[in-house]
NUVEX-836446 format. One record per residue: residue in three letters; chain; x, y, z of N, C-alpha, C in turn. Coordinates in nm, 3 decimals. Atoms other than C-alpha are relative to their C-alpha. Example, Ala and Ser with C-alpha at 12.3 -4.5 7.8 and 13.67 -1.06 7.14 Angstrom:
# NUVEX-836446
<r "ALA", "A", <0.089, -0.119, 0.000>, <1.230, -0.450, 0.780>, <0.090, 0.120, 0.000>>
<r "SER", "A", <-0.082, -0.119, -0.006>, <1.367, -0.106, 0.714>, <-0.077, 0.109, 0.073>>
END
This chain:
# NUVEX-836446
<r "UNK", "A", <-0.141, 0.025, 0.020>, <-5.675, 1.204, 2.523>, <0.034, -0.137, 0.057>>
<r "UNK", "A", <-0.045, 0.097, -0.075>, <-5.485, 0.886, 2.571>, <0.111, -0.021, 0.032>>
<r "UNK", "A", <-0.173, 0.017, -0.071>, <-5.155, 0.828, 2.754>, <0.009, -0.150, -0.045>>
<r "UNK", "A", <-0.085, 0.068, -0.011>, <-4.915, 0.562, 2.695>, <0.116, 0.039, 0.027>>
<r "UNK", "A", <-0.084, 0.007, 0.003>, <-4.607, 0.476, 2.831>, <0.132, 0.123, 0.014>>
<r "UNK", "A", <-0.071, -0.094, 0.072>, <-4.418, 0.734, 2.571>, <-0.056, 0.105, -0.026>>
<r "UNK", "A", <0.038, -0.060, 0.074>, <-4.681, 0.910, 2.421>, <-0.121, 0.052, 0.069>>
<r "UNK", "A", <0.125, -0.075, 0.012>, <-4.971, 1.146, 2.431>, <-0.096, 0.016, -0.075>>
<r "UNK", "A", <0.064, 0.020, 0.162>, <-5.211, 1.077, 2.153>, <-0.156, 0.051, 0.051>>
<r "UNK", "A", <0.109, -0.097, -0.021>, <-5.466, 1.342, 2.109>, <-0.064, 0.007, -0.112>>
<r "UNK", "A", <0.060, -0.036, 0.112>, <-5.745, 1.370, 1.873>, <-0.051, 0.138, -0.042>>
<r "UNK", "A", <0.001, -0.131, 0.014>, <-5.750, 1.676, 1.682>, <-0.163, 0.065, -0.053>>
<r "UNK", "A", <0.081, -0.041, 0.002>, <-6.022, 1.894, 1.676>, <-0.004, 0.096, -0.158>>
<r "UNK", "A", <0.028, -0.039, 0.132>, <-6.164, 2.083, 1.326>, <0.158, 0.125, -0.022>>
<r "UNK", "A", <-0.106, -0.125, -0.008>, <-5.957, 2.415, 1.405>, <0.078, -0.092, 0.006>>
<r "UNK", "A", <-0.144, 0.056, -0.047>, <-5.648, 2.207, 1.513>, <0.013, -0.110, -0.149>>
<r "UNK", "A", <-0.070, 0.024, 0.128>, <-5.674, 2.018, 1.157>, <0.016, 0.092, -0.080>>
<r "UNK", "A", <-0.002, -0.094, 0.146>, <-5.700, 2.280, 0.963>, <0.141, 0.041, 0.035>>
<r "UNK", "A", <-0.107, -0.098, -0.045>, <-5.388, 2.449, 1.168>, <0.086, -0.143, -0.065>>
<r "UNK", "A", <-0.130, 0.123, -0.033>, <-5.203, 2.065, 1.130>, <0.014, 0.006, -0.192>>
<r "UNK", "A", <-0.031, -0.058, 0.137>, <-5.276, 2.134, 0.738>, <0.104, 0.069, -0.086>>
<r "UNK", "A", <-0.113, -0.100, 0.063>, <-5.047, 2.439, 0.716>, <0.124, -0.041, 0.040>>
<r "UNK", "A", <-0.144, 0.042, -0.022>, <-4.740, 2.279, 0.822>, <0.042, 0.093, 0.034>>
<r "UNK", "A", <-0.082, -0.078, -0.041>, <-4.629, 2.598, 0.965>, <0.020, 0.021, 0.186>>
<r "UNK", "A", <-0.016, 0.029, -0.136>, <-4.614, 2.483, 1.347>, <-0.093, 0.097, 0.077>>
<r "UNK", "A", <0.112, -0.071, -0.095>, <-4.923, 2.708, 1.457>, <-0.073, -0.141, 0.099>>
<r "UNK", "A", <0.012, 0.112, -0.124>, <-5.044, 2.359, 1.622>, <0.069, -0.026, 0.088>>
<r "UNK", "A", <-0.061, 0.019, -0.123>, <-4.766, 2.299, 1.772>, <-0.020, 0.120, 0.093>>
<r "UNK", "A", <0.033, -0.133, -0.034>, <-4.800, 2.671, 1.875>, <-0.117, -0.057, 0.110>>
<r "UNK", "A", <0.093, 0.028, -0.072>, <-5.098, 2.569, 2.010>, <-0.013, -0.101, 0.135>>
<r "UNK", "A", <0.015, 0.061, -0.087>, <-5.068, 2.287, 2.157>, <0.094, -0.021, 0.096>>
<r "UNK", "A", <-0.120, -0.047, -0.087>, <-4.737, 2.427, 2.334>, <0.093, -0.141, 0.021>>
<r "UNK", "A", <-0.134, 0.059, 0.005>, <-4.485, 2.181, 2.199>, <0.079, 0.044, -0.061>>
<r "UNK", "A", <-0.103, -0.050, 0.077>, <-4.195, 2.204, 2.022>, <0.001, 0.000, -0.132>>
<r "UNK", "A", <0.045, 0.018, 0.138>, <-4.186, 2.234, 1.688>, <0.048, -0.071, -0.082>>
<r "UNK", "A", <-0.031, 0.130, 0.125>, <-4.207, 1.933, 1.386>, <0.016, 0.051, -0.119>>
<r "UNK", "A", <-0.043, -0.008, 0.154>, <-4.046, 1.898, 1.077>, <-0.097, -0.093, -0.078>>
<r "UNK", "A", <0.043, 0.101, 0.103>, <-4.318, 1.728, 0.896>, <-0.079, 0.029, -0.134>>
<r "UNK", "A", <0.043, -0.026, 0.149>, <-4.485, 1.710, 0.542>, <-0.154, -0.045, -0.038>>
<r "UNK", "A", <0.150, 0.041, 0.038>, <-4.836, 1.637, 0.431>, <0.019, -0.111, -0.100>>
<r "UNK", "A", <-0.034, 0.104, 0.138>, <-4.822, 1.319, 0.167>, <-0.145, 0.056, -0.102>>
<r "UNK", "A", <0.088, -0.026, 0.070>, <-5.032, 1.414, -0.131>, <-0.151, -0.111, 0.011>>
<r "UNK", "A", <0.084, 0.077, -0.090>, <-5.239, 1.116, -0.005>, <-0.122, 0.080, 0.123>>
<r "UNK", "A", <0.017, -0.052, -0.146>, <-5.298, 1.248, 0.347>, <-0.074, 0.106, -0.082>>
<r "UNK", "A", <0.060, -0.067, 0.032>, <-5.380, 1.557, 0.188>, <-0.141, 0.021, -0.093>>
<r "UNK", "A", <0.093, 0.037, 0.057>, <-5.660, 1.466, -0.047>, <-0.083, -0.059, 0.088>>
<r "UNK", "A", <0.085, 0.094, -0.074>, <-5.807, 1.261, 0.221>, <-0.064, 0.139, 0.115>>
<r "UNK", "A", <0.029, -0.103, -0.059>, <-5.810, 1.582, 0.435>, <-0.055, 0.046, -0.017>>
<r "UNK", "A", <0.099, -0.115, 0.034>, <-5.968, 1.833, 0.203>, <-0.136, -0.113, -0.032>>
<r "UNK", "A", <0.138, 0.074, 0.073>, <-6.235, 1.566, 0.070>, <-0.069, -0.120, 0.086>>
<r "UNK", "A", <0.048, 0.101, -0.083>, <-6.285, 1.328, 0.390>, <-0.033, 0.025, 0.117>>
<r "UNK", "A", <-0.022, -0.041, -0.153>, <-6.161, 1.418, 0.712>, <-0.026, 0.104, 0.047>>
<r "UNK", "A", <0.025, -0.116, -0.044>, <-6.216, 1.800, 0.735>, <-0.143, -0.004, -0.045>>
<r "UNK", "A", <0.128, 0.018, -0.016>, <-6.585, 1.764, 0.619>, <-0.085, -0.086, 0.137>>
<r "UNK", "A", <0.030, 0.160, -0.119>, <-6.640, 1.413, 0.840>, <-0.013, 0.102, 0.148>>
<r "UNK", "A", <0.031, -0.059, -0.103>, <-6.517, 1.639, 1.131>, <-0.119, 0.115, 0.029>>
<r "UNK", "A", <0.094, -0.106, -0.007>, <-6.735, 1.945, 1.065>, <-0.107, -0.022, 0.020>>
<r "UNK", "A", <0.158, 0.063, -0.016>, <-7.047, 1.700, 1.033>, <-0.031, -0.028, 0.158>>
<r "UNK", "A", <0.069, 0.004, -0.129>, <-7.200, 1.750, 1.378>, <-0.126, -0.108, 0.044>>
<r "UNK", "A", <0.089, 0.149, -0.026>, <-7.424, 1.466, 1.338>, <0.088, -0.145, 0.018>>
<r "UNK", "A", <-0.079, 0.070, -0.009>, <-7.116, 1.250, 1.333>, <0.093, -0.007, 0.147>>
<r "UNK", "A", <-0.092, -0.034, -0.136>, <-6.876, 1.148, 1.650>, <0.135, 0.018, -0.071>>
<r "UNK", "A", <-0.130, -0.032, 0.038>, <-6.560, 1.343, 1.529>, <0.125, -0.093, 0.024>>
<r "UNK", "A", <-0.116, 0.131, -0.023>, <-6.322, 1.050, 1.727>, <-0.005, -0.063, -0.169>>
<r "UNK", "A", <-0.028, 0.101, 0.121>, <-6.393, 0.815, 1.404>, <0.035, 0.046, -0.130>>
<r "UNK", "A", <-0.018, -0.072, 0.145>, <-6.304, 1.086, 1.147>, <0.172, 0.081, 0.021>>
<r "UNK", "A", <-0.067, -0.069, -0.015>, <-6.040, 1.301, 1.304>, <0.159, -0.074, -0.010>>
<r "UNK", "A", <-0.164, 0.069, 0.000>, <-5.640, 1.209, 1.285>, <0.060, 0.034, 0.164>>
<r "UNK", "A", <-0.057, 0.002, -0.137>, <-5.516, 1.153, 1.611>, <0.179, 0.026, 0.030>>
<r "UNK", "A", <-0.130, 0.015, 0.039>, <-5.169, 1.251, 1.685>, <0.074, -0.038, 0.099>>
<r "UNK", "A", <-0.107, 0.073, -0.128>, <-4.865, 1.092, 1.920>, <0.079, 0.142, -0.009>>
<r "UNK", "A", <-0.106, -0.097, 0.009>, <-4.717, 1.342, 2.055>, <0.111, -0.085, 0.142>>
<r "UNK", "A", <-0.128, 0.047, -0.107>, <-4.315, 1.222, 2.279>, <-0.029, 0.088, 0.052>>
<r "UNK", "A", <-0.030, -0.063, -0.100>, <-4.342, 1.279, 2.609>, <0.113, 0.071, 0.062>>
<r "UNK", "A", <-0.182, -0.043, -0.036>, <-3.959, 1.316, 2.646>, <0.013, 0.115, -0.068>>
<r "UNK", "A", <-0.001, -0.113, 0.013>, <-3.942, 1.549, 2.364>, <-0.111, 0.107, -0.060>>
<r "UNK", "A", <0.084, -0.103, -0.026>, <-4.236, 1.705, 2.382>, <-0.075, 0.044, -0.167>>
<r "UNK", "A", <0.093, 0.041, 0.109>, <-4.360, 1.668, 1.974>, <-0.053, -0.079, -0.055>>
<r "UNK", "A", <0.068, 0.110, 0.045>, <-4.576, 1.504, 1.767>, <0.119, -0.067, -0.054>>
<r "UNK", "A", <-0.068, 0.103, 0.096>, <-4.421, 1.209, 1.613>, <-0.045, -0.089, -0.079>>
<r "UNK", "A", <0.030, 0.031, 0.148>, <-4.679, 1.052, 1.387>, <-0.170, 0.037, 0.030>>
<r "UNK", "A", <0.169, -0.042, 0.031>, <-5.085, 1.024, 1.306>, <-0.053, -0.139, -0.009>>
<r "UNK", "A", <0.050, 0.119, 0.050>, <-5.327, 0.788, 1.279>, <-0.125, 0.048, -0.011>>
<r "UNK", "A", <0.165, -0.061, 0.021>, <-5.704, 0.823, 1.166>, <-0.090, -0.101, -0.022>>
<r "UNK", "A", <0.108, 0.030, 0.047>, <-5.989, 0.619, 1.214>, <-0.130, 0.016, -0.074>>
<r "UNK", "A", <0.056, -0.049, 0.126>, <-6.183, 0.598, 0.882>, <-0.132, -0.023, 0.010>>
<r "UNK", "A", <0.128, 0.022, -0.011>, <-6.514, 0.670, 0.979>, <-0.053, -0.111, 0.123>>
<r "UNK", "A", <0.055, 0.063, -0.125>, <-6.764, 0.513, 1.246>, <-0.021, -0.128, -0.009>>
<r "UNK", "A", <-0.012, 0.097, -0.005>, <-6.781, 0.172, 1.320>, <-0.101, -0.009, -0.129>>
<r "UNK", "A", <0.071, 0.044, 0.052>, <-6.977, 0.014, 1.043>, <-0.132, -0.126, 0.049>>
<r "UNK", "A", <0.089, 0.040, -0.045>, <-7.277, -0.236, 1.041>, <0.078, -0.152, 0.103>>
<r "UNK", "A", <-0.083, 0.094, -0.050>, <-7.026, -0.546, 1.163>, <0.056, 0.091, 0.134>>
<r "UNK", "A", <-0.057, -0.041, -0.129>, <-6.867, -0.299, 1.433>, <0.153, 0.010, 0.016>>
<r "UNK", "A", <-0.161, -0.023, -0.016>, <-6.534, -0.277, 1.275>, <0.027, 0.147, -0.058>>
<r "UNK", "A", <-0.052, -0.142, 0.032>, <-6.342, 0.032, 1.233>, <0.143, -0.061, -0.066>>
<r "UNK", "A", <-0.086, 0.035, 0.077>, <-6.052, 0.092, 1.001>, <0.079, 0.090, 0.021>>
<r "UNK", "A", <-0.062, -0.137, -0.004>, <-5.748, 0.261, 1.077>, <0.106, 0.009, -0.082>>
<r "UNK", "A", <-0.110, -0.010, 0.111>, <-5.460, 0.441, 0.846>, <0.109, 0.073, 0.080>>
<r "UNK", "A", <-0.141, -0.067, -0.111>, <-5.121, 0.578, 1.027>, <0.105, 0.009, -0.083>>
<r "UNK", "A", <-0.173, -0.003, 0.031>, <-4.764, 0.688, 0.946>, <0.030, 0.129, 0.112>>
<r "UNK", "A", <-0.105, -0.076, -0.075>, <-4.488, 0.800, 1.141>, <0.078, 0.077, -0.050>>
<r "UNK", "A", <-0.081, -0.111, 0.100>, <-4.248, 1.152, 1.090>, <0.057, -0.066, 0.012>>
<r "UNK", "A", <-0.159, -0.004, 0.021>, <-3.922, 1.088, 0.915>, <0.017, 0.039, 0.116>>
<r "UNK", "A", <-0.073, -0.029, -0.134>, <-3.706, 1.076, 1.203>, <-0.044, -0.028, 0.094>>
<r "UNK", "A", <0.020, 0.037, -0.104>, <-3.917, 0.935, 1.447>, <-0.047, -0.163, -0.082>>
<r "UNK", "A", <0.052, 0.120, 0.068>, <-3.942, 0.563, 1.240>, <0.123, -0.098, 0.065>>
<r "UNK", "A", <-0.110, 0.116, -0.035>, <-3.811, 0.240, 1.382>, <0.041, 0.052, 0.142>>
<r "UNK", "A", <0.000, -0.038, -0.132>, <-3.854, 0.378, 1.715>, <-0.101, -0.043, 0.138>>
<r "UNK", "A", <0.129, 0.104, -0.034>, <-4.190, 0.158, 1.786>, <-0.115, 0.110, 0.098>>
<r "UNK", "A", <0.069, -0.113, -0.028>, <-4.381, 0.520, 1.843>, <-0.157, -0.054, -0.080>>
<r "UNK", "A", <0.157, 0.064, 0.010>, <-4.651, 0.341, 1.604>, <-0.077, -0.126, 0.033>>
<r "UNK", "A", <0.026, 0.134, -0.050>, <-4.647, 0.021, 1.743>, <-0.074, 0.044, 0.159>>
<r "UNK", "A", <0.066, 0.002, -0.145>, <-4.754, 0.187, 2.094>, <-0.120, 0.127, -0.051>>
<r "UNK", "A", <0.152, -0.068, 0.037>, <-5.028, 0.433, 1.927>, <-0.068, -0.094, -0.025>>
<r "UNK", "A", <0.103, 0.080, 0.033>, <-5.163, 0.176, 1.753>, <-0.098, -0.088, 0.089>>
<r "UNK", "A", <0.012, 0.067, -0.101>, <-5.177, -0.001, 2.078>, <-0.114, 0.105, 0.086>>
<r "UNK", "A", <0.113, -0.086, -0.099>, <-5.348, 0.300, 2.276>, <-0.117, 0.032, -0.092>>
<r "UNK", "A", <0.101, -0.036, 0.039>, <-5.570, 0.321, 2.013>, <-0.150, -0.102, 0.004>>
<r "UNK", "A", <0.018, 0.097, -0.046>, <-5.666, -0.069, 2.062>, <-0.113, 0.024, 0.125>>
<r "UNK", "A", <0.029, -0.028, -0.164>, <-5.713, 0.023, 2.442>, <-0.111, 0.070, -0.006>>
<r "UNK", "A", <0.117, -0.129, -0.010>, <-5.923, 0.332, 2.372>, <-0.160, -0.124, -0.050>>
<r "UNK", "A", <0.090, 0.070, 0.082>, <-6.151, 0.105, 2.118>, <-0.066, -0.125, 0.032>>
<r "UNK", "A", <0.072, 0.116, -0.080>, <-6.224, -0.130, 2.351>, <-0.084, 0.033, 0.144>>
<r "UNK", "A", <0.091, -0.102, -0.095>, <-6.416, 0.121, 2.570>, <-0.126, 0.021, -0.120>>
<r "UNK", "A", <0.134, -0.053, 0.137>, <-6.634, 0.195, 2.241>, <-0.073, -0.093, 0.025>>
<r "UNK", "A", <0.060, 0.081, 0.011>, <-6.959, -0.003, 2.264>, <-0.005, -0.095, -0.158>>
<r "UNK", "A", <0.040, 0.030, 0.107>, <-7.013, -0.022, 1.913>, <0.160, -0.088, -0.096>>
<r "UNK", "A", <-0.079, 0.071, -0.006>, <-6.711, -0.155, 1.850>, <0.075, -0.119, 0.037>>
<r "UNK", "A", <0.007, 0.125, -0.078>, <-6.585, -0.515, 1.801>, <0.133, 0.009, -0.106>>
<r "UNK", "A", <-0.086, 0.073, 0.058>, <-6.305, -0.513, 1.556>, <0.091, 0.130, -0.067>>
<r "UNK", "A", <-0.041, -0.151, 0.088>, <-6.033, -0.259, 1.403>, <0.119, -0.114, -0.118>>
<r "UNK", "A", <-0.039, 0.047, 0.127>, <-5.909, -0.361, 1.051>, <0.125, 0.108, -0.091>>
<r "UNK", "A", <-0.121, -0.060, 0.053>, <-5.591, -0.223, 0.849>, <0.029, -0.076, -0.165>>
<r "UNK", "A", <-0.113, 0.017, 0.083>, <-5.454, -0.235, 0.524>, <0.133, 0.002, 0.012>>
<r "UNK", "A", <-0.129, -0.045, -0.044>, <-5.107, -0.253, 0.487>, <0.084, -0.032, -0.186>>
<r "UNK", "A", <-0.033, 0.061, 0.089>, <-4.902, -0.270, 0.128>, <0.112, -0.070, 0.051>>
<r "UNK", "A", <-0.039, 0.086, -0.023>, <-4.728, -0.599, 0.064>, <0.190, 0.040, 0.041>>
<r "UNK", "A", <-0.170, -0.003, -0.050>, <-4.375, -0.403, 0.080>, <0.050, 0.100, 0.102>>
<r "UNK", "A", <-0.062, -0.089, -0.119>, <-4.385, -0.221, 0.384>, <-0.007, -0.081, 0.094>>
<r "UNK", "A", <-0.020, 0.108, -0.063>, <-4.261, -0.468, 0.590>, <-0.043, 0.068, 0.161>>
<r "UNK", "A", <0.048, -0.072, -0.152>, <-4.265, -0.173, 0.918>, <-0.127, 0.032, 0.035>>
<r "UNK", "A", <0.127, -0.005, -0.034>, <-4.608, -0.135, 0.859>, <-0.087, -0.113, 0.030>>
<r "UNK", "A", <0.040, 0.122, -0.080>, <-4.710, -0.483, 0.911>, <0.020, -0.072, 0.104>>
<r "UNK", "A", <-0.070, 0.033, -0.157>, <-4.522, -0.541, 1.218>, <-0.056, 0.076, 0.041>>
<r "UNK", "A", <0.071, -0.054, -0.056>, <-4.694, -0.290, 1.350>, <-0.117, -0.052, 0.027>>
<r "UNK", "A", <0.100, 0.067, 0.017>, <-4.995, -0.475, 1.293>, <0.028, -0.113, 0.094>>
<r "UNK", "A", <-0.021, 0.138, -0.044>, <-4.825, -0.820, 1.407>, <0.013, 0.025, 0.167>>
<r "UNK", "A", <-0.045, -0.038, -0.095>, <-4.686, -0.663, 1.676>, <-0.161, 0.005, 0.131>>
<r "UNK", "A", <0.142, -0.023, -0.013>, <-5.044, -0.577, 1.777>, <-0.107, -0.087, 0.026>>
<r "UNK", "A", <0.087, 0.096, 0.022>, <-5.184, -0.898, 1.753>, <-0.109, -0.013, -0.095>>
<r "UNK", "A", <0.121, -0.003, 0.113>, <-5.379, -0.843, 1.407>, <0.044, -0.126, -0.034>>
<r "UNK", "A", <0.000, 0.135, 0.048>, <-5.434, -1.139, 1.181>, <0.022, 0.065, -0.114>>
<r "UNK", "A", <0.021, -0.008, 0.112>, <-5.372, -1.166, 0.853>, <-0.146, -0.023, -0.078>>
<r "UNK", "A", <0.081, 0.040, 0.039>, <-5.682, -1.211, 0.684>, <-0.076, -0.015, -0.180>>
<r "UNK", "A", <0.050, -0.011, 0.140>, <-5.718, -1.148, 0.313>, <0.167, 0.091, -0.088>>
<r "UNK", "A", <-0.071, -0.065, 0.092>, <-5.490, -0.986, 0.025>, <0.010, 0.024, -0.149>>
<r "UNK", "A", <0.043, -0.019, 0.110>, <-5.489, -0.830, -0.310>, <0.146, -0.007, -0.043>>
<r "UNK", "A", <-0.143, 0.009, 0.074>, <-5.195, -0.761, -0.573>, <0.079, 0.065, 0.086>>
<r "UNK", "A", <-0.093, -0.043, -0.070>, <-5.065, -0.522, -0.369>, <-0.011, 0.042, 0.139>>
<r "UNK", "A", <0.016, -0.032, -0.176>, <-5.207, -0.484, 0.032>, <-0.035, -0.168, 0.022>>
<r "UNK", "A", <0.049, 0.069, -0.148>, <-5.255, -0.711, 0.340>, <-0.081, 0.041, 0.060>>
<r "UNK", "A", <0.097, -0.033, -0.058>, <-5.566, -0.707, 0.469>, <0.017, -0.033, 0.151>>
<r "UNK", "A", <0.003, 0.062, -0.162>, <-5.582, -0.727, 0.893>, <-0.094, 0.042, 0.088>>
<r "UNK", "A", <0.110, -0.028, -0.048>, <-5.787, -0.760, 1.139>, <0.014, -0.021, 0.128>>
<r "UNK", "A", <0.038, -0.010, -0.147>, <-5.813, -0.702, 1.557>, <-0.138, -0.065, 0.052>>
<r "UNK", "A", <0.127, -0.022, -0.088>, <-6.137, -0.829, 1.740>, <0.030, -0.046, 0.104>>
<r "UNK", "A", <0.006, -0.026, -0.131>, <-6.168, -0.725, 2.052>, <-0.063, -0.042, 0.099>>
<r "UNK", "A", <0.068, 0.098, -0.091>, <-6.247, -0.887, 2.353>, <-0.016, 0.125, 0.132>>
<r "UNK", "A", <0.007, -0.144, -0.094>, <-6.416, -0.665, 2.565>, <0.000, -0.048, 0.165>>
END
């Protein structure tokens, strides 16, 4: 687990995605907070059944680089968004991460300080030298997050911003 500041950002374990799946607050249940109003994006969900819930189950794999990590407010005591590093560092040593924040907790800079403890954490990883992000060109809150962060710009297609962290260990 990593503390910041605000937040509690915990990476979830196989059982605890499958429970974060049903949207019916058995995680929170679990993990004895209060309970979130949130939604799965048909995205998210596809990535779940066909990425992330295998990735974790693979026991030859380190679950951190597969699993969705979640912020949970310390004040009030639920999650308030996700983020998931996509797989283990590669042969360069960068990792790639994907995030969104619940409705109702946006513009509150809840992913600007995950993203940050996730930074922190990832600079304890040996194998790790760099964490990289997409972002599309019209989500302006998702690239501040990034900027905010100290990523670079580094590349772009019709419609994302490519970015990039390396870490100074």
């Amino acid at each position: 687990m990593i503390e910041t500041e605000r937040l509690l950002i915990k990476p979830l374990t196989y059982s605890q995605l499958f429970k974060y799946t049903l949207c019916d607050n058995s995680l929170e249940k679990e993990l004895n907070l209060n309970e979130t109003t949130r939604t799965i994006s048909a995205e998210l969900k596809e990535a779940l059944e066909q990425t992330i819930l295998p990735s974790v189950a693979d026991e030859t794999k380190n679950y951190l680089y597969s699993t969705l990590w979640t912020a949970i407010s310390k004040t009030e005591n639920r999650m308030v968004a996700d983020l998931c590093i996509i797989g283990e560092p590669n042969f360069n040593g960068e990792i790639e991460i994907g995030y969104a924040t619940y409705e109702g907790f946006q513009g509150k800079g809840f992913m600007t300080e995950l993203v940050a403890g996730i930074i922190k954490w990832s600079k304890t990883q040996p194998r790790v030298k760099s964490v990289i992000a997409s972002t599309n060109k019209d989500n302006i809150a998702s690239f501040k997050v990034l900027q905010n962060n100290d990523f670079l710009k580094i590349g772009e297609t019709d419609i994302l911003f490519n970015w990039k962290l390396e870490l100074s260990k």
